[in-house]
C-alpha positions as YAML, in Angstrom:
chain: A
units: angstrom
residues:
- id: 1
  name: UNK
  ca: [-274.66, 114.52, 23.10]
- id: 2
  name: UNK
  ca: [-277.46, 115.45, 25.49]
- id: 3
  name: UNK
  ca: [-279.73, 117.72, 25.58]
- id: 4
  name: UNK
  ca: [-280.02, 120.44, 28.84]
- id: 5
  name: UNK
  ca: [-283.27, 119.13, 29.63]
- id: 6
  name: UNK
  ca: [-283.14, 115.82, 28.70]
- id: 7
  name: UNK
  ca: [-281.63, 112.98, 28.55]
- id: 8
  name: UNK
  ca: [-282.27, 111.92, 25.06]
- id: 9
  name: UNK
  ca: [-279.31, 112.24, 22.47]
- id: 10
  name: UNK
  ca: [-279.75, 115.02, 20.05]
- id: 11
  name: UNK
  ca: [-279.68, 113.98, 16.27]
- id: 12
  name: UNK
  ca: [-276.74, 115.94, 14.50]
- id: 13
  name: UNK
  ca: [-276.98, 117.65, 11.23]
- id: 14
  name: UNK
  ca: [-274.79, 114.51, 9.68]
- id: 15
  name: UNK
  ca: [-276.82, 111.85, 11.35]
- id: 16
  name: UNK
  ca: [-280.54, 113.55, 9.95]
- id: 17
  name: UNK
  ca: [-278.62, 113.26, 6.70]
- id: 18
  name: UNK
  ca: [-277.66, 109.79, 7.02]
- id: 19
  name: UNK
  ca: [-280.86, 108.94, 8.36]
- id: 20
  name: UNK
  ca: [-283.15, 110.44, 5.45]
- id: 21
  name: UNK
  ca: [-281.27, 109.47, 2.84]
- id: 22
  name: UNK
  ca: [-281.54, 105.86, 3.78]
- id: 23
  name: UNK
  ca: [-285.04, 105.99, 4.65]
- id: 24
  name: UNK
  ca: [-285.50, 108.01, 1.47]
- id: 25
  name: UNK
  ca: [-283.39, 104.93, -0.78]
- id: 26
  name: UNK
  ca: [-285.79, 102.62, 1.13]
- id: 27
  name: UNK
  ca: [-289.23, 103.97, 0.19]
- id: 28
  name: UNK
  ca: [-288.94, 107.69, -1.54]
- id: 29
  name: UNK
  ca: [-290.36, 109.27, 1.37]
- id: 30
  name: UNK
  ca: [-288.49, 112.14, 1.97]
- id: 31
  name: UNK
  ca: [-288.04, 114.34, 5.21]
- id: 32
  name: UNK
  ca: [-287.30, 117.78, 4.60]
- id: 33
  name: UNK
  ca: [-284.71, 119.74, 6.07]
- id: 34
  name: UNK
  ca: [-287.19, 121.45, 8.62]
- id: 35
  name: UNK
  ca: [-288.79, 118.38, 9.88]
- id: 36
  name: UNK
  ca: [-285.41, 117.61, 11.56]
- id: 37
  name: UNK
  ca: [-286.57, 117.93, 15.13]
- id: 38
  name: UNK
  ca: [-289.88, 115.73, 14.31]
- id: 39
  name: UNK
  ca: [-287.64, 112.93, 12.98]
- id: 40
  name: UNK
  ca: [-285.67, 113.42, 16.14]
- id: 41
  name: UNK
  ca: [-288.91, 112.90, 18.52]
- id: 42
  name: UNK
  ca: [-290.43, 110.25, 16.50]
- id: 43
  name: UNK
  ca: [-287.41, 108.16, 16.53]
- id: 44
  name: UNK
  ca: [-286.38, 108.05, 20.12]
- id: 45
  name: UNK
  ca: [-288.51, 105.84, 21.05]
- id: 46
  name: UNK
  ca: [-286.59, 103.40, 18.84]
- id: 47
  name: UNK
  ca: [-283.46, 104.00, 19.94]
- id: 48
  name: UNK
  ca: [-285.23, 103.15, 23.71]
- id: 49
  name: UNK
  ca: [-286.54, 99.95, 22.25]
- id: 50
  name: UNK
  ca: [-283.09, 98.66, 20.59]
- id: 51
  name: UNK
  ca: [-281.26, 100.15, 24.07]
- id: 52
  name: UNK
  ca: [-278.97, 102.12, 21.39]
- id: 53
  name: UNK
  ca: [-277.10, 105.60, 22.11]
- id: 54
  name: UNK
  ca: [-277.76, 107.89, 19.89]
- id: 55
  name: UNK
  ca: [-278.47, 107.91, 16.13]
- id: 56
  name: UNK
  ca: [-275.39, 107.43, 14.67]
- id: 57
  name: UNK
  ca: [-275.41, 103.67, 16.53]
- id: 58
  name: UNK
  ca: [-279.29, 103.79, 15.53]
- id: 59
  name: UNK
  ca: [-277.89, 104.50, 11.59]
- id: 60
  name: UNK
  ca: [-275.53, 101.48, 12.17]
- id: 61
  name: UNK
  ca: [-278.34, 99.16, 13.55]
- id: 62
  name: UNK
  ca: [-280.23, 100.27, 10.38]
- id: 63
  name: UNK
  ca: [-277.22, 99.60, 7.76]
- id: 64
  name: UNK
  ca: [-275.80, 95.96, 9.19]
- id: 65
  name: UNK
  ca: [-278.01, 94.63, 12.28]
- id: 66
  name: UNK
  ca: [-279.40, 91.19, 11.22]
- id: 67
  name: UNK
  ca: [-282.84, 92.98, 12.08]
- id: 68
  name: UNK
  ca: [-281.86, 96.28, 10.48]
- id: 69
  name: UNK
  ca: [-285.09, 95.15, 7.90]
- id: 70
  name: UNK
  ca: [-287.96, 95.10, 10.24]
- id: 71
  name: UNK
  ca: [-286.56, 98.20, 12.46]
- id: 72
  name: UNK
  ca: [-286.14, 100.23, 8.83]
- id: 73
  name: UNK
  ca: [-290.31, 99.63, 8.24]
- id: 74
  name: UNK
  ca: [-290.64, 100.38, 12.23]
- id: 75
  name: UNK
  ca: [-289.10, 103.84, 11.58]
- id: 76
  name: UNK
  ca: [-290.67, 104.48, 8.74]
- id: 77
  name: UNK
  ca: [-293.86, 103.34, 10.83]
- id: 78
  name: UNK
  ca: [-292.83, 106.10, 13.35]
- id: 79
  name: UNK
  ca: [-292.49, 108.92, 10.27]
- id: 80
  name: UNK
  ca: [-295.50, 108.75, 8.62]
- id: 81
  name: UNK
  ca: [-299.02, 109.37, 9.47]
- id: 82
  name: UNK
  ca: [-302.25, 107.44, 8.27]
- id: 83
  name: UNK
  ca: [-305.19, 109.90, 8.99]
- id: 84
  name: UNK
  ca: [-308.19, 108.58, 6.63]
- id: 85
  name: UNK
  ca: [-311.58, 107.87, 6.78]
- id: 86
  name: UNK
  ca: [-314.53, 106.28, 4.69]
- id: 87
  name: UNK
  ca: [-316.25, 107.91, 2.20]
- id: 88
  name: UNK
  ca: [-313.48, 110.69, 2.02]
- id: 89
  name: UNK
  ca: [-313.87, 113.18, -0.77]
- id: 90
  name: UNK
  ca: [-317.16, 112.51, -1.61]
- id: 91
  name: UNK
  ca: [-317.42, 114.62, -4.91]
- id: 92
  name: UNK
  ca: [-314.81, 112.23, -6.56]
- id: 93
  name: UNK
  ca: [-316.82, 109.13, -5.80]
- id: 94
  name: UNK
  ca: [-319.83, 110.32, -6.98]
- id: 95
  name: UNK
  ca: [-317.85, 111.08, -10.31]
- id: 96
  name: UNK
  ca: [-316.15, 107.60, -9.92]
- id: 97
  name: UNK
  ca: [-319.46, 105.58, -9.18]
- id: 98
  name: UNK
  ca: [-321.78, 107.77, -11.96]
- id: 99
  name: UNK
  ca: [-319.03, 108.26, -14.83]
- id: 100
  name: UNK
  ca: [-316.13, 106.09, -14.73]
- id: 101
  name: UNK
  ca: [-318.21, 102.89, -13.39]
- id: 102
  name: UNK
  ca: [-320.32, 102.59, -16.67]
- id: 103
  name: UNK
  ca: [-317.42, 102.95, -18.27]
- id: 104
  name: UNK
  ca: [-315.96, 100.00, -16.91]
- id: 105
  name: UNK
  ca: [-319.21, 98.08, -16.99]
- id: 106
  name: UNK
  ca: [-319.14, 98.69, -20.68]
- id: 107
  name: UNK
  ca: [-315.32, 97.59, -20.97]
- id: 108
  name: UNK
  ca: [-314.95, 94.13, -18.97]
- id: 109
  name: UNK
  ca: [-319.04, 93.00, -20.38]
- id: 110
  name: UNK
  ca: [-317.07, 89.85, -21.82]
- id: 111
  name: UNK
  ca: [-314.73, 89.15, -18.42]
- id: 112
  name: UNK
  ca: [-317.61, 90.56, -15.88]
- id: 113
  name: UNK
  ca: [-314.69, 91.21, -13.75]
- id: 114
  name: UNK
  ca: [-313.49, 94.16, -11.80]
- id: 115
  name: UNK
  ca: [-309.96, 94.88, -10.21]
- id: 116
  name: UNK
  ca: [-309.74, 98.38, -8.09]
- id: 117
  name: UNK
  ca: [-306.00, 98.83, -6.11]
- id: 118
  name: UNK
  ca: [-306.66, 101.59, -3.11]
- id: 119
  name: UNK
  ca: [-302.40, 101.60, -3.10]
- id: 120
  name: UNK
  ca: [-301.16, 103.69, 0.20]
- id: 121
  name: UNK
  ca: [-304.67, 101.91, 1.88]
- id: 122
  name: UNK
  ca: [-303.73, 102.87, 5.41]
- id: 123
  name: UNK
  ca: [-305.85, 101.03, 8.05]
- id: 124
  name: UNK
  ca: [-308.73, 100.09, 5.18]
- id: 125
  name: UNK
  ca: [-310.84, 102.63, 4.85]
- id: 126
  name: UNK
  ca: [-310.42, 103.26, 1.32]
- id: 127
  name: UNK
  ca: [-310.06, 100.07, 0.05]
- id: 128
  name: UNK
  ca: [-313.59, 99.27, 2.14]
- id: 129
  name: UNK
  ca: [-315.48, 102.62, 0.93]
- id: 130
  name: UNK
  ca: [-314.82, 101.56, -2.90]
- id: 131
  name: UNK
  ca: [-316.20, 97.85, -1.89]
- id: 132
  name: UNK
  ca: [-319.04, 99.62, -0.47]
- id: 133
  name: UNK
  ca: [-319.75, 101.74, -3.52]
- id: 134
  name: UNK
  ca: [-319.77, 98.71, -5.57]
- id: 135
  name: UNK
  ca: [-321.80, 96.72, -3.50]
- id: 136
  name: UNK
  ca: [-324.42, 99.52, -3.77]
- id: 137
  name: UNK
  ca: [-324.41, 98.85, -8.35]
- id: 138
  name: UNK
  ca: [-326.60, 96.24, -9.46]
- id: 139
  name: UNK
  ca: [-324.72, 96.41, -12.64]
- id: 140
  name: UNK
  ca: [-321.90, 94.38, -11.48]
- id: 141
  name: UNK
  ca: [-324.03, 91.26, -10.09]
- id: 142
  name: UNK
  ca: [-322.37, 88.36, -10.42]
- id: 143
  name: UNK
  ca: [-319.52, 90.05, -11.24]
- id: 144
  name: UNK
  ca: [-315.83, 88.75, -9.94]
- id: 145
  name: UNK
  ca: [-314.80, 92.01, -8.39]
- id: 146
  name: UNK
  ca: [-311.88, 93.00, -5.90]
- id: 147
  name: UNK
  ca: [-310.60, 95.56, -4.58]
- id: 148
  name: UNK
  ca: [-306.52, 95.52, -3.09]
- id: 149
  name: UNK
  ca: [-305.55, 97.60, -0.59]
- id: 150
  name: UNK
  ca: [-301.97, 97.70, 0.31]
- id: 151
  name: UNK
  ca: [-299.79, 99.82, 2.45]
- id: 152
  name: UNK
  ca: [-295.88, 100.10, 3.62]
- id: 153
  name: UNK
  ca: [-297.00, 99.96, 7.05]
- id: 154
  name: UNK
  ca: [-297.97, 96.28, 8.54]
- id: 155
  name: UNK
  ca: [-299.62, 97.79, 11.48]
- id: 156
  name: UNK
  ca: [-302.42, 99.73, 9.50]
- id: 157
  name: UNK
  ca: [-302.65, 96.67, 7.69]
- id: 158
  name: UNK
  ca: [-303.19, 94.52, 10.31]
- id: 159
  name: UNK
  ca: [-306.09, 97.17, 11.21]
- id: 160
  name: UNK
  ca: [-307.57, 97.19, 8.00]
- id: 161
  name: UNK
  ca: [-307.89, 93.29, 8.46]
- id: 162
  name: UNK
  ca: [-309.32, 93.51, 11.91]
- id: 163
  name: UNK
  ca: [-312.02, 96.03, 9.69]
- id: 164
  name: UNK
  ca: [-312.82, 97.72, 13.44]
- id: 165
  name: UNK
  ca: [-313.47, 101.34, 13.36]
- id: 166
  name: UNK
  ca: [-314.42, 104.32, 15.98]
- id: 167
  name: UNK
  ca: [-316.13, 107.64, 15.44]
- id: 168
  name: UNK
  ca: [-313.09, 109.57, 13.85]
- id: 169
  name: UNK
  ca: [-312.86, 106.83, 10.92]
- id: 170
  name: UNK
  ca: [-316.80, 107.15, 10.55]
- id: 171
  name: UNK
  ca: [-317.15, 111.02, 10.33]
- id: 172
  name: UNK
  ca: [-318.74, 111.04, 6.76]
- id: 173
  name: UNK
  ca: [-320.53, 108.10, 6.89]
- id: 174
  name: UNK
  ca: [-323.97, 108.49, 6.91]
- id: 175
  name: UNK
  ca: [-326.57, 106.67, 9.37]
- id: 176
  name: UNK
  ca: [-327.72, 104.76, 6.29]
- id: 177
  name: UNK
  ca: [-324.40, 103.48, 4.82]
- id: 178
  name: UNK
  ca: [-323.44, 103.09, 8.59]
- id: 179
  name: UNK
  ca: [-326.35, 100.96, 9.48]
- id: 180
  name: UNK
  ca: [-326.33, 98.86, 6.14]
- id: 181
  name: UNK
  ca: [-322.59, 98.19, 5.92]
- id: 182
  name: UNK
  ca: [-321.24, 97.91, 8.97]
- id: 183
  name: UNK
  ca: [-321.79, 95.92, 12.93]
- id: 184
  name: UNK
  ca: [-321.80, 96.71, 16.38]
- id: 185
  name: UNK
  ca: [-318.34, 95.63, 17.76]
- id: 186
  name: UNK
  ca: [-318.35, 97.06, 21.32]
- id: 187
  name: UNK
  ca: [-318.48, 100.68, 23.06]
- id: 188
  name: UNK
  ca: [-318.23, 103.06, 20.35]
- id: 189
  name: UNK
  ca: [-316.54, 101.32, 17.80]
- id: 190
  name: UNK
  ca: [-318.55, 99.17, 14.38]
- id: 191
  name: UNK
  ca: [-317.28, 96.46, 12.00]
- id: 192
  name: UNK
  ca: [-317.04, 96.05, 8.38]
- id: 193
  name: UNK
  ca: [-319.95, 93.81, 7.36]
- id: 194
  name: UNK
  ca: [-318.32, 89.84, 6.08]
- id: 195
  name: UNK
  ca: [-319.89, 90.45, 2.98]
- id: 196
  name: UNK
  ca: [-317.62, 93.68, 1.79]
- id: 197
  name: UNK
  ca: [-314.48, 92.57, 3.86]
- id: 198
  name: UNK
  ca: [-314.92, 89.51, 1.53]
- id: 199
  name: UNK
  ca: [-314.48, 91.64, -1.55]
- id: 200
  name: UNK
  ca: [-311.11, 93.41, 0.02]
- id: 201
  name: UNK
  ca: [-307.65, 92.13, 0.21]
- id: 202
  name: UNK
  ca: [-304.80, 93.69, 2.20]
- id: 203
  name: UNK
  ca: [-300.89, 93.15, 1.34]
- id: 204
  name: UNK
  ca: [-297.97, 94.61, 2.18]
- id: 205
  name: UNK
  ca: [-296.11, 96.57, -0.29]
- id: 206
  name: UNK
  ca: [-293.73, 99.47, -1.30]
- id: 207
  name: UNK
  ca: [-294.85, 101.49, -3.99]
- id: 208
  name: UNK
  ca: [-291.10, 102.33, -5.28]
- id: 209
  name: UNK
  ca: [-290.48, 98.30, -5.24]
- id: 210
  name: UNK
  ca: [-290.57, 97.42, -8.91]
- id: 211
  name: UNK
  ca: [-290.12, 94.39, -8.50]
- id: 212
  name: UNK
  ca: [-293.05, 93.35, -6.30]
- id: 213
  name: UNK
  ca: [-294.75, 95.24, -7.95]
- id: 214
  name: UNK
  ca: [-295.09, 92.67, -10.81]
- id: 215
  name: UNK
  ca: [-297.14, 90.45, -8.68]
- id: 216
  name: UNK
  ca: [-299.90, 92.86, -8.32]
- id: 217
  name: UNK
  ca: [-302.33, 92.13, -11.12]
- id: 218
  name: UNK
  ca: [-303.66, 94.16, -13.46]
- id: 219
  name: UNK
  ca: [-306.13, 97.06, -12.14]
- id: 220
  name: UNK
  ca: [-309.24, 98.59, -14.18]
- id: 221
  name: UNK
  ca: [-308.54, 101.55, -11.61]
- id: 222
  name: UNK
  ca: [-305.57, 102.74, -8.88]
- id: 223
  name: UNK
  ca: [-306.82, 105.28, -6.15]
- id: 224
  name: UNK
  ca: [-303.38, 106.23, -4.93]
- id: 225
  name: UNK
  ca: [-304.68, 109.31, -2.64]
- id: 226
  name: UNK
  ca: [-302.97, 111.66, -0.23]
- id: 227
  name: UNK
  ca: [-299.97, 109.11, -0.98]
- id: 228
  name: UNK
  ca: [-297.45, 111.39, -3.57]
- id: 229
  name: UNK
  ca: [-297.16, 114.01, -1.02]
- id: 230
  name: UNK
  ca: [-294.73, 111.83, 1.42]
- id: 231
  name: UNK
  ca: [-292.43, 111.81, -2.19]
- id: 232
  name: UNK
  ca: [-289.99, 113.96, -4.03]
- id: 233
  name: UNK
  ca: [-290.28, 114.60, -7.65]
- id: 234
  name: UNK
  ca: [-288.01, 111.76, -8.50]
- id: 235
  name: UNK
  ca: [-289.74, 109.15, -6.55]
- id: 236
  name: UNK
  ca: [-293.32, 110.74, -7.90]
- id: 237
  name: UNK
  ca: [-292.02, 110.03, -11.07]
- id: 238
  name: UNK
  ca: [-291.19, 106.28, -10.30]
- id: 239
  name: UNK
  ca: [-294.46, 105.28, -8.54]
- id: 240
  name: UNK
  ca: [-296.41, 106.72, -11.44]
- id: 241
  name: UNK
  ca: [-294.36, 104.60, -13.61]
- id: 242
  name: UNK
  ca: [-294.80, 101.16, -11.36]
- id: 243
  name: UNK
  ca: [-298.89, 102.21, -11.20]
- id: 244
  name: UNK
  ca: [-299.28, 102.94, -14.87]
- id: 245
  name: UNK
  ca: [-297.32, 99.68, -15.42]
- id: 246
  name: UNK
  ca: [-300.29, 97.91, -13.20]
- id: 247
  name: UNK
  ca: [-302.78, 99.33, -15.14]
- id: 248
  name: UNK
  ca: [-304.82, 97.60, -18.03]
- id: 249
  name: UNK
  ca: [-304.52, 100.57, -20.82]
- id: 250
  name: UNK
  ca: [-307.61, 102.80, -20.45]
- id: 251
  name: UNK
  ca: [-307.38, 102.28, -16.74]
- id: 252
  name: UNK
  ca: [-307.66, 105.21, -14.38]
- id: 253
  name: UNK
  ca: [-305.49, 106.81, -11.48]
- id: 254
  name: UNK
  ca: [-307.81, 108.74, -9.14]
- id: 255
  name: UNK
  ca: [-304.76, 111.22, -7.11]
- id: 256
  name: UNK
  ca: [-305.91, 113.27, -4.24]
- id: 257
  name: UNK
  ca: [-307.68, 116.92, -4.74]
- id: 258
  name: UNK
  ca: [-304.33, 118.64, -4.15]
- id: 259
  name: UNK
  ca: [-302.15, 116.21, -6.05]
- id: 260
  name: UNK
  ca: [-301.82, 116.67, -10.18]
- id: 261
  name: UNK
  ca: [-299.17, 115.13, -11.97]
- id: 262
  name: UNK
  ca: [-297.96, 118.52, -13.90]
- id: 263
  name: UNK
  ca: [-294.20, 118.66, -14.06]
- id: 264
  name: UNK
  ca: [-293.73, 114.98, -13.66]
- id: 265
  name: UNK
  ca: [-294.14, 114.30, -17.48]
- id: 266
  name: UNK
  ca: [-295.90, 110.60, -16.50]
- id: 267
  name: UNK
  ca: [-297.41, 109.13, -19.51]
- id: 268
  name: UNK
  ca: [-301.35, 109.30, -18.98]
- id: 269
  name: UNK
  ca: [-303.77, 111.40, -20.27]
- id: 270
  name: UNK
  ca: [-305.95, 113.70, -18.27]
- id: 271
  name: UNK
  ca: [-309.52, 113.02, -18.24]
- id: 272
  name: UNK
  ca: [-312.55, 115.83, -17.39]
- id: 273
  name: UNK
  ca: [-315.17, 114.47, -16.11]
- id: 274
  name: UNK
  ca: [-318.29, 116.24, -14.79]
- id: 275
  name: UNK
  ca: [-317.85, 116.08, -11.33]
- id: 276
  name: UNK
  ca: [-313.49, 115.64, -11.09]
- id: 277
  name: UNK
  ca: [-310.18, 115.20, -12.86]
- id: 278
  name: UNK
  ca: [-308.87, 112.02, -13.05]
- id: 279
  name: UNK
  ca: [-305.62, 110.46, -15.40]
- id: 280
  name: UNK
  ca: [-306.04, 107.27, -17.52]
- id: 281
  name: UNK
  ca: [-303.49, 105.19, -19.08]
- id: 282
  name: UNK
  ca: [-303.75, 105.43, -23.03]
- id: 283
  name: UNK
  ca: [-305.17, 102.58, -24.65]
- id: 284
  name: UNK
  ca: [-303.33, 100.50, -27.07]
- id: 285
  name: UNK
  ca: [-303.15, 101.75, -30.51]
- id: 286
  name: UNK
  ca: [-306.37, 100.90, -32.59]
- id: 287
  name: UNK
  ca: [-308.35, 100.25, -29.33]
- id: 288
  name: UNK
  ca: [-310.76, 102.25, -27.75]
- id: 289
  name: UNK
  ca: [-312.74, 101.45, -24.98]
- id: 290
  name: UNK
  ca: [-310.70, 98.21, -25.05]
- id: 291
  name: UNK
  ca: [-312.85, 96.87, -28.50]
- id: 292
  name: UNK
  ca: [-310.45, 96.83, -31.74]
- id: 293
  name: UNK
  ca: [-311.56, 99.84, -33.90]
...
């Protein structure tokens, strides 16, 4: 069917149905019912690319074409957004880098190592802003720390590797973190210094993919920010499980300002610190602070 004004097929009722609910089974993200005509507009441009003609042959390609794999993370590429920027909410850092830090420090003396997972990275950075804070705390010298940033989306990833940035990705940096962490790279836009892209790795994953999941090691910390909102209550539910899985116990999930887990009855304990709120698995029974008491 085409529109009056255009020659682009219309998406039906049935095929925005189809269409969610298999993008939803793919990754949890779920398109509500008024964000039909968005899905439409974002997802012609696929259906140009493939030379289909119309979305029920675009649902088809999805369900049984031998590349129905890669075009399922392309649309998914086309429905979400990945607006970040370094050094975003500021307050929880500062609670991060002054309260949970020492914390940390105190827990993995014996290891003297460090694992932070920015999960839902985007284009990097989040994942380079916590390398950055670290890099500024003499306590972990000669440390083995990393920081993982992953994403569903290979093209932010493949930014967040290139570590090039322009002025919208730099709004809260400040002239001194921008001249002491980061390189000219032409016109307007800076790089990530080698030193703190060395602490960062980038991999693809899907945070409702149990499975893969398992390879990701153990993390003292997740910041999984501005990430649950793209999810229903049920998927919520299953990414918190997969993260607090990840976790060592006593590690921390840092959610975004307007994200809480109430309702989703996820098994960590709420934490107040001075500055923010923040979740922590619960240690082990007769541990604290990961020493046997």
């Amino acid at each position: 069917m085409a529109r009056f004004d255009d020659s682009r097929p219309e998406m039906t009722a049935e095929e925005f149905r189809l269409l969610r609910d298999h993008v939803y089974a793919h990754c949890g993200i779920l398109v509500h019912e008024d964000m039909k005509f968005v899905m439409e507009r974002r997802l012609w441009p696929r259906l140009e690319t493939l030379g289909v003609p119309d979305f029920s042959a675009y649902h088809r390609y999805l369900r049984y074409d031998a590349n129905r794999h890669a075009e399922l993370e392309a649309a998914v590429e086309s429905l979400t957004t990945h607006e970040t920027y370094f050094f975003r909410e500021p307050s929880q850092l500062k609670a991060f880098r002054e309260e949970l830090l020492p914390v940390l420090e105190k827990r993995n003396a014996r290891t003297k190592r460090l694992r932070l997972w920015s999960a839902g990275c985007s284009s990097g950075e989040e994942a380079y802003t916590l390398a950055m804070v670290l890099r500024d705390e003499p306590r972990f010298e000669g440390w083995d720390v990393e920081v993982y940033g992953s994403d569903i989306s290979r093209r932010v990833l493949t930014m967040a590797r290139r570590a090039e940035y322009g002025p919208s990705a730099l709004r809260a940096t400040s002239a001194d973190l921008l001249e002491r962490f980061f390189v000219p790279a032409g016109n307007t836009k800076v790089r990530v210094r080698d030193d703190v892209r060395a602490m960062v790795s980038f991999g693809h994953h899907n945070l409702l993919d149990e499975a893969g999941s398992q390879l990701v090691m153990k993390m003292d910390a997740v910041f999984c920010r501005n990430v649950m909102i793209y999810f229903d209550q049920s998927a919520r539910r299953k990414v918190l499980r997969i993260l607090r899985d990840r976790l060592v116990p006593g590690g921390y999930l840092l959610l975004g300002h307007s994200e809480n887990l109430l309702n989703l009855g996820a098994d960590f304990e709420l934490v107040h610190l001075r500055g923010d709120l923040v979740y922590r698995r619960p240690e082990l029974p007769g541990l604290v602070g990961g020493e046997v008491r």
